[in-house]
C-alpha positions in Angstrom: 12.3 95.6 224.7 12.4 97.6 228.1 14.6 94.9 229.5 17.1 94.7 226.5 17.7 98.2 226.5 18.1 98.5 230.1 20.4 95.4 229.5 22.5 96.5 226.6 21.9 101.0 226.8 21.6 101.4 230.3 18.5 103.0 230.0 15.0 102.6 231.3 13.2 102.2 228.3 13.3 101.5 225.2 13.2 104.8 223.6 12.5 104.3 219.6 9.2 102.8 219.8 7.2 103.8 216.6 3.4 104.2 216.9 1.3 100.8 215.6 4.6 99.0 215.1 4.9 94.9 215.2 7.3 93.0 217.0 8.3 89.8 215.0 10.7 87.1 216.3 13.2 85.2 213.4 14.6 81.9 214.0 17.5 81.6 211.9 18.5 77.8 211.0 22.2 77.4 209.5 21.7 74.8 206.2 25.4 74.6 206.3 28.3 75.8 208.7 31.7 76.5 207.4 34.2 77.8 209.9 33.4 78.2 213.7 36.4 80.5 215.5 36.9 79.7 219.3 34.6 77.3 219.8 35.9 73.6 220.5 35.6 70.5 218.0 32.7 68.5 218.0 33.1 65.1 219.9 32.4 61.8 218.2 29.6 60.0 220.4 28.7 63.3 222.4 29.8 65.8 225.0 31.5 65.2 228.1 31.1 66.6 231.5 34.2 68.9 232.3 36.4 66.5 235.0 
């Protein structure tokens, strides 16, 4: 958390800590997408190395 907040506040640390708190991680796995903005169209048979 010290390295986020230095990342995203500027600051040292990460101030709002709370005494005996958990950290838990999500993964969040889309069932379904419906629009993507600014992000190109999927390629039959793969990606491509930019030429």
């Amino acid at each position: 958390m010290d390295r986020l907040a230095h990342k995203y506040l500027g600051s040292e640390r990460f101030e709002w800590t709370m005494a005996g708190g958990q950290r838990v991680a999500v993964i969040v796995r889309p069932v379904k997408v419906r629009h993507i903005v600014g992000v190109e169209r999927f390629r039959p048979g793969g990606s491509r190395p930019a030429s």
